[in-house]
C-alpha positions as CSV (number, residue, x, y, z in Angstrom):
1,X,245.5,199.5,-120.3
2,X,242.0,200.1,-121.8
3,X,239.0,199.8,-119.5
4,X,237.3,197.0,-119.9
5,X,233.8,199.1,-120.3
6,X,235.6,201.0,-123.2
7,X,235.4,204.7,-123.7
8,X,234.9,206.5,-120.3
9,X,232.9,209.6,-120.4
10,X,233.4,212.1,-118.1
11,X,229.9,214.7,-117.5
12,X,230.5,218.0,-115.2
13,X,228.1,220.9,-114.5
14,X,228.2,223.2,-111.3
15,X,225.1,223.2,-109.3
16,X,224.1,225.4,-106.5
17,X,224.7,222.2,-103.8
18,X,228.4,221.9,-105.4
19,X,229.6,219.9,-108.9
20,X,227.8,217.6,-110.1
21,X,229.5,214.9,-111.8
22,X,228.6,211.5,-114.1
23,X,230.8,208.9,-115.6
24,X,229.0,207.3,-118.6
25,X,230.6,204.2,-120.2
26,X,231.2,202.7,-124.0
27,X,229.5,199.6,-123.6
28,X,226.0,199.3,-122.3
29,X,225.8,202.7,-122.0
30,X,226.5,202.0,-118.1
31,X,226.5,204.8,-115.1
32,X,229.9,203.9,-113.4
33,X,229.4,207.1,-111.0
34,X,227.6,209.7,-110.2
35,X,227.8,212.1,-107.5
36,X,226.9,215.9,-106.3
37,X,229.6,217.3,-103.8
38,X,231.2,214.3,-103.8
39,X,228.7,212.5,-102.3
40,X,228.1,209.5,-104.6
41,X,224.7,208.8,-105.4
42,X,224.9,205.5,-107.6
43,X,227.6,202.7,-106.3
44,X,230.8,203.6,-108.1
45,X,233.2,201.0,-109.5
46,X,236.4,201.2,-110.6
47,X,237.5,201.9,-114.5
48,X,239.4,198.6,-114.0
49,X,236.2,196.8,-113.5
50,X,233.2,195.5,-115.2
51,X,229.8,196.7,-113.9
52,X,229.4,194.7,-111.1
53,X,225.6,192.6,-110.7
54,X,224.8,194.7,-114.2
55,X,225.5,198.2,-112.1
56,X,224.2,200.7,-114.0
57,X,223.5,199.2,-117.4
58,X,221.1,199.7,-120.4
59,X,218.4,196.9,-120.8
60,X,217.3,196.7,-124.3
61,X,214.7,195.0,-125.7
62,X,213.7,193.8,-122.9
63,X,214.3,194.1,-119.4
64,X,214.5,191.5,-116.7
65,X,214.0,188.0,-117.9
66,X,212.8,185.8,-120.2
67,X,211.6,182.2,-119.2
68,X,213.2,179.7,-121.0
69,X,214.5,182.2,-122.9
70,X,211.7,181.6,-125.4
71,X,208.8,183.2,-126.7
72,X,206.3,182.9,-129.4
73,X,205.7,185.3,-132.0
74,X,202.8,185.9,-134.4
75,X,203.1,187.1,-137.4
76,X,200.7,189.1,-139.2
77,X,198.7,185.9,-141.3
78,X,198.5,184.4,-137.9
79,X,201.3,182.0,-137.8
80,X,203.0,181.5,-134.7
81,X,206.5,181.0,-134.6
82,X,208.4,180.0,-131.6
83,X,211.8,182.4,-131.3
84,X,214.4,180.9,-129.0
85,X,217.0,183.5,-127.7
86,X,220.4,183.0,-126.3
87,X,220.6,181.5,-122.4
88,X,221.9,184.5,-120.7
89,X,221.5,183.5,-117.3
90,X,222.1,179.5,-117.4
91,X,222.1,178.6,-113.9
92,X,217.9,179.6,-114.6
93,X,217.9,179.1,-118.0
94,X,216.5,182.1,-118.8
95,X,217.8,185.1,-121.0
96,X,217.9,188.3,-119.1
97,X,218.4,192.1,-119.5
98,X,218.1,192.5,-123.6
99,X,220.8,192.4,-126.0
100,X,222.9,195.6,-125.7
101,X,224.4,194.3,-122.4
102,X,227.8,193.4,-123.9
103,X,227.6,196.0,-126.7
104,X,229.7,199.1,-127.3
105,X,227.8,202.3,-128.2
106,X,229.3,205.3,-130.0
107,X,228.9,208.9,-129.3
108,X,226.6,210.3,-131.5
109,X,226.6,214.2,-129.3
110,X,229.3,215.5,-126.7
111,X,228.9,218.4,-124.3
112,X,230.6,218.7,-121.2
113,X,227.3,218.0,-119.3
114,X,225.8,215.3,-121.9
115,X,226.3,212.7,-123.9
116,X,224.0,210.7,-126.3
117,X,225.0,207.0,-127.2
118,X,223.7,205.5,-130.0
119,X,223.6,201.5,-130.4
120,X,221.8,198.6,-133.0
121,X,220.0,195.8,-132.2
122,X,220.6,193.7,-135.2
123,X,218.8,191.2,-136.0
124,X,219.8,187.4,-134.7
125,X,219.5,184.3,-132.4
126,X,215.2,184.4,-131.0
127,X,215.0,188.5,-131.8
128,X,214.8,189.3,-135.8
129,X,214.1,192.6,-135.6
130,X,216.4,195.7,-136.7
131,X,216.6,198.3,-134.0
132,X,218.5,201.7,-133.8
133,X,218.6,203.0,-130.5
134,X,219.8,206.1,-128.4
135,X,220.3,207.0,-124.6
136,X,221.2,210.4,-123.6
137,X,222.5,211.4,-120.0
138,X,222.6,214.9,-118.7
139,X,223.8,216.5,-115.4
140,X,222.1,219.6,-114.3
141,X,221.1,221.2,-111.0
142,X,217.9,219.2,-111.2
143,X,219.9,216.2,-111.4
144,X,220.9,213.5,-114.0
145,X,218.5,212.9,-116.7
146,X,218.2,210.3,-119.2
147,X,216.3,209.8,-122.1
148,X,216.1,206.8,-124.3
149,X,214.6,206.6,-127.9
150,X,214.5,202.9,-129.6
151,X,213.7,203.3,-134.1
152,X,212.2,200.5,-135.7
153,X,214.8,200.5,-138.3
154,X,213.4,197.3,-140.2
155,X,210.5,196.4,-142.4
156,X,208.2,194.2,-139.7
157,X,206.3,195.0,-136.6
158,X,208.9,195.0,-133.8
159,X,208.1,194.0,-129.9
160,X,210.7,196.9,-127.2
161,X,211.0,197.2,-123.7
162,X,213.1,198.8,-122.0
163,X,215.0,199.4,-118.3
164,X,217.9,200.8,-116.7
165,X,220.3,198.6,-113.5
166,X,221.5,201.5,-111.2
167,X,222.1,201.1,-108.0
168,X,221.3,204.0,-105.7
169,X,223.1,205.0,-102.6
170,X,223.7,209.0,-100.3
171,X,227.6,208.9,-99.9
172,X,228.7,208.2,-96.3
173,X,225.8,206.7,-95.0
174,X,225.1,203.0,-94.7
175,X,222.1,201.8,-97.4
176,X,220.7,199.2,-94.8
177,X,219.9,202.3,-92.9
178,X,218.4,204.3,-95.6
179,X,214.4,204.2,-95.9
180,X,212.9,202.6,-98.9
181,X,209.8,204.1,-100.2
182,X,208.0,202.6,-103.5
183,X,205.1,204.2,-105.2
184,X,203.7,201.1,-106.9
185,X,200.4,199.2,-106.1
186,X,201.0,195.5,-107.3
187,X,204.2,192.5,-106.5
188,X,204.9,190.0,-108.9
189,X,205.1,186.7,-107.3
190,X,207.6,184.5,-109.1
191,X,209.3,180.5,-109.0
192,X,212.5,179.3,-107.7
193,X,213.8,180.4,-111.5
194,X,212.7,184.1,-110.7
195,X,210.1,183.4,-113.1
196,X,206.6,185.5,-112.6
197,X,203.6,183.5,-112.0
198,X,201.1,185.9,-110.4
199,X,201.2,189.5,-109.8
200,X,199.2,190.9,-107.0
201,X,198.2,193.9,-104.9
202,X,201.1,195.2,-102.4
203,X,197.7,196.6,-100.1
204,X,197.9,194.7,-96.8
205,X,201.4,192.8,-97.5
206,X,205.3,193.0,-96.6
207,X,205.2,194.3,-100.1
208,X,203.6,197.9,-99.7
209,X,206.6,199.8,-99.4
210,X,204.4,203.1,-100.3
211,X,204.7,204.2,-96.9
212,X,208.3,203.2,-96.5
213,X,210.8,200.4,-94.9
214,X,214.1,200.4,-93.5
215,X,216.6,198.4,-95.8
216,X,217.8,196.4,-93.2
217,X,214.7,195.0,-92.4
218,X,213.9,194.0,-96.3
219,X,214.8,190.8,-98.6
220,X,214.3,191.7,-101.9
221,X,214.6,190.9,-105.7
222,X,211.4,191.4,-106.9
223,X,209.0,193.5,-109.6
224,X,206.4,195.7,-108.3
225,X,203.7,197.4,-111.3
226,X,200.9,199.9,-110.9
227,X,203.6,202.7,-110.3
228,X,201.6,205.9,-109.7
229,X,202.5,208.7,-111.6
230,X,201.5,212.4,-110.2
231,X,201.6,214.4,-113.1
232,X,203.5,212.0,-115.6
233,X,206.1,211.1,-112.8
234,X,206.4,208.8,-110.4
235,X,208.7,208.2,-107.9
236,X,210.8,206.1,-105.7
237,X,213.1,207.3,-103.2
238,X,216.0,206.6,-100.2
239,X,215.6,208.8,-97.4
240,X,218.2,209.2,-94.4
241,X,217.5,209.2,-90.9
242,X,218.6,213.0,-91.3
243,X,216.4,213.5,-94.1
244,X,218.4,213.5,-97.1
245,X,217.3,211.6,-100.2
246,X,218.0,210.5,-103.8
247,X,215.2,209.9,-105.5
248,X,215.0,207.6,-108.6
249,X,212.0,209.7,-111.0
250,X,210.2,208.2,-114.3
251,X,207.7,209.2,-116.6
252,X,204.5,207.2,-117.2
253,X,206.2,204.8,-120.3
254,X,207.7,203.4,-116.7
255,X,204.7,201.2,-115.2
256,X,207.4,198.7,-113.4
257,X,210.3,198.8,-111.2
258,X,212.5,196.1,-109.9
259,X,214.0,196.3,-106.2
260,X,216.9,194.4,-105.5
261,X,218.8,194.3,-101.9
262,X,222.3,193.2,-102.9
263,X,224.1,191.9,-99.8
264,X,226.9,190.4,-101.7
265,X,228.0,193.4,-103.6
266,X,231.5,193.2,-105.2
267,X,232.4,197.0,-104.3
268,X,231.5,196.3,-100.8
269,X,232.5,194.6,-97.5
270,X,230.7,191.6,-97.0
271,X,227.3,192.1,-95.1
272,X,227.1,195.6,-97.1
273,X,223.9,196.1,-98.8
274,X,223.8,197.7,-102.2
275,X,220.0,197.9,-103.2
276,X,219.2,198.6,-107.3
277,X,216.3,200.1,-108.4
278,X,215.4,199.8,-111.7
279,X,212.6,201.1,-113.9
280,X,211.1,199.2,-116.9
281,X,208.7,199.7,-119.1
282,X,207.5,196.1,-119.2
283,X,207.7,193.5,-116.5
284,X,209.8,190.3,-116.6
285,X,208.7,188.1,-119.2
286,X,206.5,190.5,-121.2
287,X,207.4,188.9,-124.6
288,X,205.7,185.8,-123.7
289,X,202.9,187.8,-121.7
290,X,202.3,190.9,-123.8
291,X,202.2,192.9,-120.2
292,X,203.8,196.5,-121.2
293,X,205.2,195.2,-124.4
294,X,205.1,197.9,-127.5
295,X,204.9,196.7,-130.9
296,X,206.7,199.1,-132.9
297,X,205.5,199.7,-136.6
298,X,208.5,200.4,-139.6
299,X,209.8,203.5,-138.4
300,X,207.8,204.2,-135.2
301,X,210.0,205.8,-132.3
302,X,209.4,205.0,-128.6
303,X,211.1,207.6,-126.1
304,X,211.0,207.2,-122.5
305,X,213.1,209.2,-119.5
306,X,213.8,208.8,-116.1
307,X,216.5,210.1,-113.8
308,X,218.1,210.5,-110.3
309,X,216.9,213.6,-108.0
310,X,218.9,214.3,-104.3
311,X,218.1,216.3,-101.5
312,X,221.8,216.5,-99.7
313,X,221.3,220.0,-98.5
314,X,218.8,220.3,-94.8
């Protein structure tokens, strides 16, 4: 029976620590596994499976949501015109995590440690813009890599975002008692619809995770900006009471990350947390707000990489 993800691809390389090893899938370009020794280091699901709370999926255009699932673009004589996408997410009525959530990509390069997707945004319902759009994963020693590149393949001004959904996790030891630490310097407040209405400094509050927090003792689904970058990277991390860590890097196009402590995970036993951690370019909402947004000319590329780092070996 065909996986309902499509194509499977299977990444390998052999790393000092022990193999290091990726599954990369056909439609949304999704990380179903990946693991170093064995030790997973993103929650796996089964081929049998969609990804579970968006695990591991590509967000493009946008990431995170859009209120109302409408926005209002100008064009370049100054008309306004109001763009009404699709309600992805009715029980908020909002449209969330882009367009390419649902889509199939095709292999555009193969290696037995990478592959490079390629997908289109085509033009349609609130988005009439013509995108062409890669994502490459790579396994290494250093870790796994990923680089995206979005082409403004059409003949207007187009508005991009972008984000990635994976959920990170050290194999064998319970995420609620793994340490969070976020380098970011401002929390987006937001409405009962998960809609951002204020966005303020983390200095002082429950959300200044800079210095770290048990799991456990956090609630969250919420955007954090101001991520500092040392360097052109920034980075958050999980961190075992034995030291060991995976570390989720990003270069500076990433200003934003989204933290999410998943307690009703469908890969595991009730009460288990799973906690996502994903970077964006642009916070929730940014077409409407312009926060992060890029306005691509005719043929402009936008390229932006992040990637998972561990520490398994004391």
């Amino acid at each position: 029976m065909r996986a309902p993800t499509g194509d499977q691809y299977e990444l390998t390389c052999d790393t000092p620590a022990g193999q290091a090893r990726a599954v990369i899938t056909q439609v949304a370009a999704a990380i179903r596994s990946y693991s170093v020794a064995g030790i997973d280091l993103t929650e796996p699901y089964d081929e049998s499976s969609t990804p579970p709370s968006g695990c591991g999926i590509v967000l493009v255009p946008w990431p995170n949501r859009v209120k109302d699932a409408t926005w209002w673009m100008r064009d370049s004589s100054g008309s306004v015109t109001e763009q009404r996408l699709a309600v992805s997410e009715p029980a908020r009525g909002n449209a969330i995590h882009g367009l390419l959530r649902y889509s199939p990509y095709l292999p555009v390069m193969r290696r037995r440690d990478s592959i490079t997707l390629g997908a289109t945004v085509f033009p349609q319902l609130g988005y009439p813009f013509l995108l062409d759009t890669t994502v490459r994963y790579s396994v290494s020693a250093e870790g796994l890599s990923v680089q995206h590149t979005i082409v403004n393949a059409g003949q207007q001004d187009a508005p991009v975002a972008l984000g990635a959904h994976p959920y990170l996790k050290i194999g064998g030891v319970r995420t609620s008692d793994l340490t969070l630490r976020l380098d970011a310097t401002t929390h987006f407040e937001v409405d009962e619809r998960m809609n951002v209405v204020a966005e303020h400094p983390v200095h002082g509050t429950e959300f200044d995770l800079r210095g770290g927090r048990r799991v456990s003792d956090l609630q969250l689904d919420d955007g954090f900006g101001g991520v500092l970058h040392h360097g052109g990277r920034g980075e958050h991390s999980l961190t075992a009471a034995d030291g060991r860590s995976v570390t989720l890097w990003v270069d500076d196009s990433f200003g934003y990350v989204q933290a999410y402590t998943h307690r009703s995970f469908a890969t595991l036993p009730e009460g288990e947390v799973a906690i996502a951690l994903e970077p964006m370019t642009a916070p929730a909402n940014a077409l409407n707000s312009g926060q992060g947004l890029r306005w691509l000319a005719p043929g402009e590329t936008f390229t932006a990489r992040w990637g998972i780092e561990s520490a398994l070996v004391l």
